[in-house]
TORDONU-793148 format. One record per residue (C-alpha): residue number from 0; x, y, z. Coordinates in steps of 0.5 Angstrom, whole numbers, plus 500, padded with zeros to 3 digits. Layout:
BEGIN
R   n  px  py  pz
R NUM   X   Y   Z
...
//
This chain:
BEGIN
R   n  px  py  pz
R   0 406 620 681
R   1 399 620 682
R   2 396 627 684
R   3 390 627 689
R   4 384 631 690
R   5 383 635 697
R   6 377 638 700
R   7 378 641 707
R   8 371 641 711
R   9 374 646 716
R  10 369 652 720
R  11 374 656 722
R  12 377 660 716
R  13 384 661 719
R  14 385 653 720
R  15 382 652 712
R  16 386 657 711
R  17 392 654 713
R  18 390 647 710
R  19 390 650 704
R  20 396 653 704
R  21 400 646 706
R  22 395 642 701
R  23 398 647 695
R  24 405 646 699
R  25 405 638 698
R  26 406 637 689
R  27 402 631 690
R  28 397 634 692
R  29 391 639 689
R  30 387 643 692
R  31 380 642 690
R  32 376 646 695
R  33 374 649 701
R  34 366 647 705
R  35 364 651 711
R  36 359 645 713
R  37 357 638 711
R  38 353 639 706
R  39 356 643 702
R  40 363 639 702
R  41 357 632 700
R  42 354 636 695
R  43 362 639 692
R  44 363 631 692
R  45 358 629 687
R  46 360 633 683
R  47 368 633 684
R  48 372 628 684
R  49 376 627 691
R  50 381 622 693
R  51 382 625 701
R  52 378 629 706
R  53 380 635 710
R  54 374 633 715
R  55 374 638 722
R  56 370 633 728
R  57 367 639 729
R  58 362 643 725
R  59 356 645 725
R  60 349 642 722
R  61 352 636 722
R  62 358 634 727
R  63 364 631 722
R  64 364 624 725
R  65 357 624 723
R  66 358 625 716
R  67 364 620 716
R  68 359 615 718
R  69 353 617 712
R  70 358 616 705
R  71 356 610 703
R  72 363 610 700
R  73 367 616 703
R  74 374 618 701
R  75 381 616 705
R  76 380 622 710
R  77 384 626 714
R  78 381 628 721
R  79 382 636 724
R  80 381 638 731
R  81 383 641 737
R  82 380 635 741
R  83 384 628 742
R  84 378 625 745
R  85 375 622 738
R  86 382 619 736
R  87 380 612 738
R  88 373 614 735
R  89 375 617 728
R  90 380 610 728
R  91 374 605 728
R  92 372 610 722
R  93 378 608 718
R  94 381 615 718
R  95 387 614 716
R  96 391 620 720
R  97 389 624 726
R  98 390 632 726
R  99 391 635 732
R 100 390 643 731
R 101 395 647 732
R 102 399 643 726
R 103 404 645 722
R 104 407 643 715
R 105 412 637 717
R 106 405 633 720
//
């Protein structure tokens, strides 16, 4: 099986934490870094391959959804939030999942 590539763009240290913690759980799934903001994690995706994103809704200089919406080519992403209002949105931006923190292992 093909292994793929996480990065978690996550503000909350504890909730990147624990992202990270269930990616290193998974065997198909490798853990290829952790961002604080936007645009870290863009510049970590030029030069890292990475196959899903971790992408929390909220961060700050650049809300997540806007940062979805700016990849010419974004990967298969996974969004994180707190907040159930973005789902319809987040779907019309092809994510294919929709966390809603608190989380655990199992989702």
């Amino acid at each position: 099986m093909k292994k793929l590539h996480c990065l978690v763009v996550e503000d909350e240290p504890l909730a990147a934490e624990g992202l990270e913690a269930y990616i290193r759980e998974v065997p198909f799934l490798v853990f290829a870094g952790a961002c604080r903001d936007a645009f870290a994690a863009l510049e970590l995706m030029q030069s890292r391959r990475i196959d899903v994103l971790f992408l929390d809704i909220h961060l700050p200089k650049l809300k997540g959804l806007d940062f979805l919406r700016s990849l010419e080519r974004p990967p298969q992403v996974i969004l994180t939030t707190a907040y159930p209002n973005y789902a319809l949105e987040g779907y019309e931006l092809n994510v294919v999942d929709y966390l809603l923190k608190p989380f655990g292992l199992p989702r």
